[in-house]
ZAFIMAR-313451 format. One record per residue: x, y negated, z negated of N, C-alpha, C, CB in turn; residue in three letters; residue number from 1. Coordinates in steps of 0.2 Angstrom, whole numbers, plus 5000, padded with zeros to 4 digits. Each point is the difference from the previous one (the first is absolute). Glycine has a CB too. Layout:
# ZAFIMAR-313451
X / Y / Z / X / Y / Z / X / Y / Z / X / Y / Z / Ala / NUM
...
# end
This chain:
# ZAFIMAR-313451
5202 / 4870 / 4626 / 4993 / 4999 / 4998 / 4996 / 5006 / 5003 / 5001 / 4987 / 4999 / Unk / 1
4995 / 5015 / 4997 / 4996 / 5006 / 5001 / 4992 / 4998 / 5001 / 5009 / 5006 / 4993 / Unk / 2
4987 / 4995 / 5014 / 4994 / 4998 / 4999 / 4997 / 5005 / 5003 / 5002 / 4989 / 4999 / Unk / 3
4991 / 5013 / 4999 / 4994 / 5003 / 5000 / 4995 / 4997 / 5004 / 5002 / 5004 / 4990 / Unk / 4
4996 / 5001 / 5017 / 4995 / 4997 / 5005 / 4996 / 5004 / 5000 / 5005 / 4995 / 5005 / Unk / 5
4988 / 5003 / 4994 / 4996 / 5006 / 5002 / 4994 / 4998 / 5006 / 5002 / 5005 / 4987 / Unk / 6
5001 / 5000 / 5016 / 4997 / 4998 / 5010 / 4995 / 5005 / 5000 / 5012 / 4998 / 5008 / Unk / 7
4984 / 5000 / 4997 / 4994 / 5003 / 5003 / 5004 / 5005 / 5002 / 4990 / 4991 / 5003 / Unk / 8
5006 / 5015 / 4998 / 5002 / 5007 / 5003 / 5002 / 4995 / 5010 / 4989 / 5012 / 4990 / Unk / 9
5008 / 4986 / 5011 / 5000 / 4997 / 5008 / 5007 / 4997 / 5002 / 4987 / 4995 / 5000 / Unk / 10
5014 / 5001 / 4994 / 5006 / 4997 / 5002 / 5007 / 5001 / 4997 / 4991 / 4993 / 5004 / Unk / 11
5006 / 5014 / 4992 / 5006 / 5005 / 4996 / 5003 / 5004 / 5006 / 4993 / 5001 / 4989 / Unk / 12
5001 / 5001 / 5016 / 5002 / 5005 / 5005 / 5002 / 4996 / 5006 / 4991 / 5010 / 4996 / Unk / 13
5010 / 4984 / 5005 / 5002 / 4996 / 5006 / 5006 / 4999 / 4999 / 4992 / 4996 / 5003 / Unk / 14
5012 / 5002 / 4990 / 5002 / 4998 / 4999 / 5009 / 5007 / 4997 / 4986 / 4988 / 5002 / Unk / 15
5009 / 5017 / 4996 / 5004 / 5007 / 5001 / 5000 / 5002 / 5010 / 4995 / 5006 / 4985 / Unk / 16
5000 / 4993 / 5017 / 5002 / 5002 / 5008 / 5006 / 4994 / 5003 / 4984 / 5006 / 5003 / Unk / 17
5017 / 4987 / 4997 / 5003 / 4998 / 5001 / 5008 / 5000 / 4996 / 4988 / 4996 / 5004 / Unk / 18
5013 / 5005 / 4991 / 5007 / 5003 / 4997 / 5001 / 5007 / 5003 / 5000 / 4994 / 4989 / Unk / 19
4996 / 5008 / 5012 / 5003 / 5008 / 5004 / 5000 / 4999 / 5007 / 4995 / 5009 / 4993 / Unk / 20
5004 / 4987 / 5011 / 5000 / 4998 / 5006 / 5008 / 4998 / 5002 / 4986 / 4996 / 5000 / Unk / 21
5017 / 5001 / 4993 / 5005 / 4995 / 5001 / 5006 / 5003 / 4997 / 4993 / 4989 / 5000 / Unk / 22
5006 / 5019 / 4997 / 5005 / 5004 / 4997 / 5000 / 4998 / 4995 / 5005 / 5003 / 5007 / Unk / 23
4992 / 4992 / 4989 / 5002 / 5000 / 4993 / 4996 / 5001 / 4992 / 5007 / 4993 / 5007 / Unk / 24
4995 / 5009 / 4986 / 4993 / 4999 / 4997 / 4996 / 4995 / 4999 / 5004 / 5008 / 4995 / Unk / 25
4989 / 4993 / 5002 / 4996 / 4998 / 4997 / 5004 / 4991 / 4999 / 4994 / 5014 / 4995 / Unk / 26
5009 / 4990 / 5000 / 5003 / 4995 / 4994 / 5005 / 4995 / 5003 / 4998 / 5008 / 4991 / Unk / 27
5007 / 4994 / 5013 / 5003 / 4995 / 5006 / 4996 / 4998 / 5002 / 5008 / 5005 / 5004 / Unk / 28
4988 / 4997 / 5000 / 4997 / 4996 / 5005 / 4995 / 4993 / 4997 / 5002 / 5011 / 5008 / Unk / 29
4996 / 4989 / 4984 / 4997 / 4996 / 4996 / 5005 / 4995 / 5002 / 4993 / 5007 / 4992 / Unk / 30
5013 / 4996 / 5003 / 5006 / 4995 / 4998 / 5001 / 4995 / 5007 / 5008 / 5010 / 4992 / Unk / 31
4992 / 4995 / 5014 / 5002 / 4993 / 5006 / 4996 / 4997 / 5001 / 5005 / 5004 / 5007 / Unk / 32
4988 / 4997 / 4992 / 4995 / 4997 / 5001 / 5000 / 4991 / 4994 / 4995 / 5014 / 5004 / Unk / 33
5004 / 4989 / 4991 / 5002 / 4995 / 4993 / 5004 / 4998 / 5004 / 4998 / 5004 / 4988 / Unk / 34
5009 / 4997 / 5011 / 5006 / 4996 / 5003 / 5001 / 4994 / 5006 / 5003 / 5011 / 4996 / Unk / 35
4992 / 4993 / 5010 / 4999 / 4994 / 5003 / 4996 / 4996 / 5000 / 5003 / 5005 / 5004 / Unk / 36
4989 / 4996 / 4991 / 4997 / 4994 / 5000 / 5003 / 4996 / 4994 / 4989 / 5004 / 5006 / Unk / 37
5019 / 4997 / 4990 / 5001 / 4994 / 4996 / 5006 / 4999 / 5003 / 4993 / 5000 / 4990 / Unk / 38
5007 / 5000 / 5017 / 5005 / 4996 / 5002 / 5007 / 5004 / 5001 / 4993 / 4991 / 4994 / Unk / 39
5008 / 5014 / 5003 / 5007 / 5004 / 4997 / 5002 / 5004 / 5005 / 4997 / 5000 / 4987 / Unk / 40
5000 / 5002 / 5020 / 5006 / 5002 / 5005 / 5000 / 4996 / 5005 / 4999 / 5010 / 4999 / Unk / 41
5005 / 4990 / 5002 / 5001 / 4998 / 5008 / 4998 / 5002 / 5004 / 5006 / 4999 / 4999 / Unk / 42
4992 / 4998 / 5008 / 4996 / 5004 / 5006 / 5003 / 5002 / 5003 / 4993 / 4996 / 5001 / Unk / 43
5007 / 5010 / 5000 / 5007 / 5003 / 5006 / 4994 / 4999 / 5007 / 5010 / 5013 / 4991 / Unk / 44
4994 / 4989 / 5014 / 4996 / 5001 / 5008 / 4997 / 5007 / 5001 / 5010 / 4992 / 5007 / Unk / 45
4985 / 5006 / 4998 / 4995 / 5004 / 4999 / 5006 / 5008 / 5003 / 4985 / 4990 / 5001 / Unk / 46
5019 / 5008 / 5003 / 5002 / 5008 / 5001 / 5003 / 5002 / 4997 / 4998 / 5000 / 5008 / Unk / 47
5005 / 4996 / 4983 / 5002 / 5003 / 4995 / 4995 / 5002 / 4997 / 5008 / 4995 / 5001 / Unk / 48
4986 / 5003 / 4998 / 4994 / 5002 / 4998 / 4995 / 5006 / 5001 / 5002 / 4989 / 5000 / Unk / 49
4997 / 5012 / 5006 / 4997 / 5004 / 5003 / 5007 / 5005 / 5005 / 4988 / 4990 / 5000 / Unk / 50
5010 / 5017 / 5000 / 5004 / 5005 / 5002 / 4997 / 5002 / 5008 / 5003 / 5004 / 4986 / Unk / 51
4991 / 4992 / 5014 / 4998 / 5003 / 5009 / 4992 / 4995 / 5000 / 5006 / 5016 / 5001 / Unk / 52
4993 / 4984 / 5005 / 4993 / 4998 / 5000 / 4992 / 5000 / 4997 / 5007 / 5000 / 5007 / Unk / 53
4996 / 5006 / 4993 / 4993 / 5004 / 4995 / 5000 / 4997 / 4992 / 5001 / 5012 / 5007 / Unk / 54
5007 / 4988 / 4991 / 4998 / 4996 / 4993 / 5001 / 4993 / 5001 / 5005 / 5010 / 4992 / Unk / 55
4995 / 4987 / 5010 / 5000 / 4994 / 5003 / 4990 / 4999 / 4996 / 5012 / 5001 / 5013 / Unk / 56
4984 / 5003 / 4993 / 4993 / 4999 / 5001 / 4998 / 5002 / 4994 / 4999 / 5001 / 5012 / Unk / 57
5002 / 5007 / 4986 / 4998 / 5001 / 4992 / 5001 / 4994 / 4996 / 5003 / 5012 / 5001 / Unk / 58
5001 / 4987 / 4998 / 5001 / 4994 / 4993 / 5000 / 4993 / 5004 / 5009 / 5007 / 4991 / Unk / 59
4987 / 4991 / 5012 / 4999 / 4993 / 5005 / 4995 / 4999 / 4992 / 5001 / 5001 / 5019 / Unk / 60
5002 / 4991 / 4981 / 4992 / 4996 / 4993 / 4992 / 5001 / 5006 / 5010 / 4985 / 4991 / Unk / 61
4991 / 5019 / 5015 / 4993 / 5000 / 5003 / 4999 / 5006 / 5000 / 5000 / 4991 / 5006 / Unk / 62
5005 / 5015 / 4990 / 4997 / 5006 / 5000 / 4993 / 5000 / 4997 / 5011 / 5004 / 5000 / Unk / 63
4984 / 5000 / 5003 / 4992 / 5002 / 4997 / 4997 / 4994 / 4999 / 5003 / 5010 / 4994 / Unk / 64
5001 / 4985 / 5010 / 4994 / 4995 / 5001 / 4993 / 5000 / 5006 / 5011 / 4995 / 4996 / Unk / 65
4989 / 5010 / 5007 / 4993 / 5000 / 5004 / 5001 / 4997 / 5005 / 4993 / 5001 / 4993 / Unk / 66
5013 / 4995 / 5010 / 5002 / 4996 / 5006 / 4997 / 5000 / 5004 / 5008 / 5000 / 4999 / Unk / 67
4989 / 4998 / 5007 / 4998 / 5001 / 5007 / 5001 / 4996 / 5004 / 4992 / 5006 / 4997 / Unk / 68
5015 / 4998 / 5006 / 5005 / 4997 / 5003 / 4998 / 5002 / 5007 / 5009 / 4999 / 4990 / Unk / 69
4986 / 5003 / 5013 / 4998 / 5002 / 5006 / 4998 / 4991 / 5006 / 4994 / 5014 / 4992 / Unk / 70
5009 / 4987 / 5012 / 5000 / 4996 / 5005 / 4994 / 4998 / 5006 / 5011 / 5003 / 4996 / Unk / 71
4987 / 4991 / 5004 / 4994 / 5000 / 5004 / 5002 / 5001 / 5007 / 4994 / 4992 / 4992 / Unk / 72
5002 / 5012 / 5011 / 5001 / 5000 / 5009 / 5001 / 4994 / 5004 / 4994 / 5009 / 5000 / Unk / 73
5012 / 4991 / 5004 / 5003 / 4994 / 5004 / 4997 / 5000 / 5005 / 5010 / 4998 / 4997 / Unk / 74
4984 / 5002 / 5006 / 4999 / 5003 / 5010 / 5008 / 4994 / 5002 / 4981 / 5002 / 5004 / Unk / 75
5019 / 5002 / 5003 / 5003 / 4994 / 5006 / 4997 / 4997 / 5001 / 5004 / 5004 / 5004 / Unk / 76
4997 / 4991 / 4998 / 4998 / 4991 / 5001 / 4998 / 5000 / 5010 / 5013 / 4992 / 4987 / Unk / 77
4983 / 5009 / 5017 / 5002 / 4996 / 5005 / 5004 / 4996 / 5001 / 4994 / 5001 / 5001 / Unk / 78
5010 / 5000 / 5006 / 5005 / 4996 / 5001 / 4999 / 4997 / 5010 / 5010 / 5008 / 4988 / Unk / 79
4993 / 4985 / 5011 / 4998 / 5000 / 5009 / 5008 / 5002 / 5003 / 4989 / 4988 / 5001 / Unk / 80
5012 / 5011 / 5004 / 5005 / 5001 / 5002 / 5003 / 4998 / 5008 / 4997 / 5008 / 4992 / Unk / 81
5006 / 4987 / 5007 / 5002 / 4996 / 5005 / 4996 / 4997 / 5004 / 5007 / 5005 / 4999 / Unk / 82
# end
């Protein structure tokens, strides 16, 4: 079946930066995409999935999410001692 999308420039260009991130075209990387949200691959493990950490984080479903994963400061606690 043959279908026609017509994407905003925004998420034309995220979505070409993310198939070149992963070595493959355009059009593959549609197809996996389709493929997985109807169900039709299997999930392999992520370090079949991912070739190193970096693509791990590139293609995380939290990529360019704006996270702020920054950690509040722990002082030391007083302590008594014996």
């Amino acid at each position: 079946m043959d279908v026609r999308l017509s994407l905003n420039p925004e998420v034309a260009k995220g979505l070409l930066a993310r198939a070149r991130a992963r070595g493959v075209s355009l059009g593959d990387y549609l197809q996996e995409i389709v493929a997985r949200e109807a169900g039709l691959s299997a999930a392999s493990p992520a370090h079949e999935r991912f070739g190193n950490l970096s693509d791990l984080l590139l293609n995380s479903p939290f990529a360019g999410a704006n996270l702020d994963l920054e950690r509040c400061k722990d002082y030391p606690r007083p302590i008594e001692i014996g």
